[in-house]
C-alpha positions as CSV (number, residue, x, y, z in Angstrom):
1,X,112.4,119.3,112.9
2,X,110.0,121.8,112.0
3,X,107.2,120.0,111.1
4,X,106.0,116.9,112.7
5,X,106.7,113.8,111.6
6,X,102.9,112.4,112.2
7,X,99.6,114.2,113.9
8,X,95.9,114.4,114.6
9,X,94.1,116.8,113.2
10,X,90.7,118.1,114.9
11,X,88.4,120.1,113.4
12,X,85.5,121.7,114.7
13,X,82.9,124.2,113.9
14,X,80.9,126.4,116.8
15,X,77.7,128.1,117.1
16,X,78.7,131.6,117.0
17,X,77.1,132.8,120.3
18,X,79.3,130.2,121.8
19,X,82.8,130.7,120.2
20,X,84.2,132.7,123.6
21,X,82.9,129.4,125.5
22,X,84.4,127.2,123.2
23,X,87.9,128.7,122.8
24,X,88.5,129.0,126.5
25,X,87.3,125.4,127.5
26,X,89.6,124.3,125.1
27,X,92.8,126.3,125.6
28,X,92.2,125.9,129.1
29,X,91.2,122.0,129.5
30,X,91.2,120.4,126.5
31,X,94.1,120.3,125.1
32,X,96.5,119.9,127.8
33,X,94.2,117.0,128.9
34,X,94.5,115.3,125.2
35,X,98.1,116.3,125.2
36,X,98.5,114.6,128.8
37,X,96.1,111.5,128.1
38,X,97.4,110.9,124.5
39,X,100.9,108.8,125.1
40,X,103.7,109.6,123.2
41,X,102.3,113.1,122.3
42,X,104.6,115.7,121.6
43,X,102.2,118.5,122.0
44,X,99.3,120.0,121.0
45,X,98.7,123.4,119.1
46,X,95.3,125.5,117.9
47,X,94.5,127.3,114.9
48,X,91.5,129.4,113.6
49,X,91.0,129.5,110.2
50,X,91.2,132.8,108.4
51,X,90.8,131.5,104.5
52,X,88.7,128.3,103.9
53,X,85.9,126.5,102.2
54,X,83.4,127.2,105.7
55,X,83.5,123.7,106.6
56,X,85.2,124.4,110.4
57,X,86.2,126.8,112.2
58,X,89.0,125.3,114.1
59,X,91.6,122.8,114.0
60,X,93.6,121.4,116.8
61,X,97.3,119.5,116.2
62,X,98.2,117.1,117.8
63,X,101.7,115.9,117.4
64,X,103.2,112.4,117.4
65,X,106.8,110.6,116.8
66,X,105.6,108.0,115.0
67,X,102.9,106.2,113.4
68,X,103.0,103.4,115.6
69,X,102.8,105.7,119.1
70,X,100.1,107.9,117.7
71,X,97.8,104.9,116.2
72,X,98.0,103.3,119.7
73,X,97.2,106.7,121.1
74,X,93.7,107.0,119.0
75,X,93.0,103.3,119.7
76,X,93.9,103.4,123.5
77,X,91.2,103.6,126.5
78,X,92.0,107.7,126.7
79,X,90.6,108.5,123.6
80,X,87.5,107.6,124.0
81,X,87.2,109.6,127.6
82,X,88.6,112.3,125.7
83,X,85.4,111.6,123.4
84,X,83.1,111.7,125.8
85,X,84.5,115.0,128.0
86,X,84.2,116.8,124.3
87,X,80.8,116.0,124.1
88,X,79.8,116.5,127.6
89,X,81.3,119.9,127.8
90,X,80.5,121.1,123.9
91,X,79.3,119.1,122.2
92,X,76.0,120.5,122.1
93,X,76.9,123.9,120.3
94,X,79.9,122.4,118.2
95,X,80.9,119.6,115.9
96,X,84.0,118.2,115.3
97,X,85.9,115.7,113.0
98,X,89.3,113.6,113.3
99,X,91.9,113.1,111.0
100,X,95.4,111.8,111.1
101,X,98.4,112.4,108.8
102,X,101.9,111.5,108.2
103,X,104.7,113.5,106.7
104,X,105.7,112.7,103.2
105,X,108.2,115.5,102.1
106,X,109.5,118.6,103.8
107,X,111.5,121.0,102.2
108,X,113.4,124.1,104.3
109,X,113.6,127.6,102.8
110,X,117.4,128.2,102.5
């Protein structure tokens, strides 16, 4: 499996002057504290986007077996800590938005 199956996606725009800040409390923290809190995760990964419509700068994957294990994540007691650390710790120079999706097709180069 290449792809997974299901995942949050996170993304998030940064004040400029902030961006070292950002990326480090994230890589650091963040994400192996979502990837720890979240059960069921599989893991987490980051990107930065090189071609896009400006909307964020960022987006964070995180990975789940199934629909059922990563909707109980999001509704479970450690998202909304993870919530609150966010905006504690950056929220005040970045914003953020969450989606979820689930795999429809996936087709392998040969």
């Amino acid at each position: 499996m290449l792809f997974p199956e299901h995942f949050l996606a996170v993304r998030a725009s940064v004040k400029p002057d902030r961006d070292a800040d950002f990326n480090r409390w994230y890589n650091a923290e963040h994400t192996p504290d979502a990837v720890r809190a979240f059960p069921g995760c599989i893991g987490g990964a980051r990107y930065k986007v090189q071609l896009g419509d400006g909307s964020h700068q960022y987006v964070a994957l995180y990975a789940f077996p199934s629909a059922e294990v990563m909707d109980k994540a999001l509704n479970g007691p450690e998202v909304k800590k993870l919530i609150a650390t966010y905006d504690a710790d950056v929220g005040a120079f970045s914003t953020r938005d969450r989606t979820t999706y689930s795999k429809i097709f996936e087709f392998m180069a040969p």
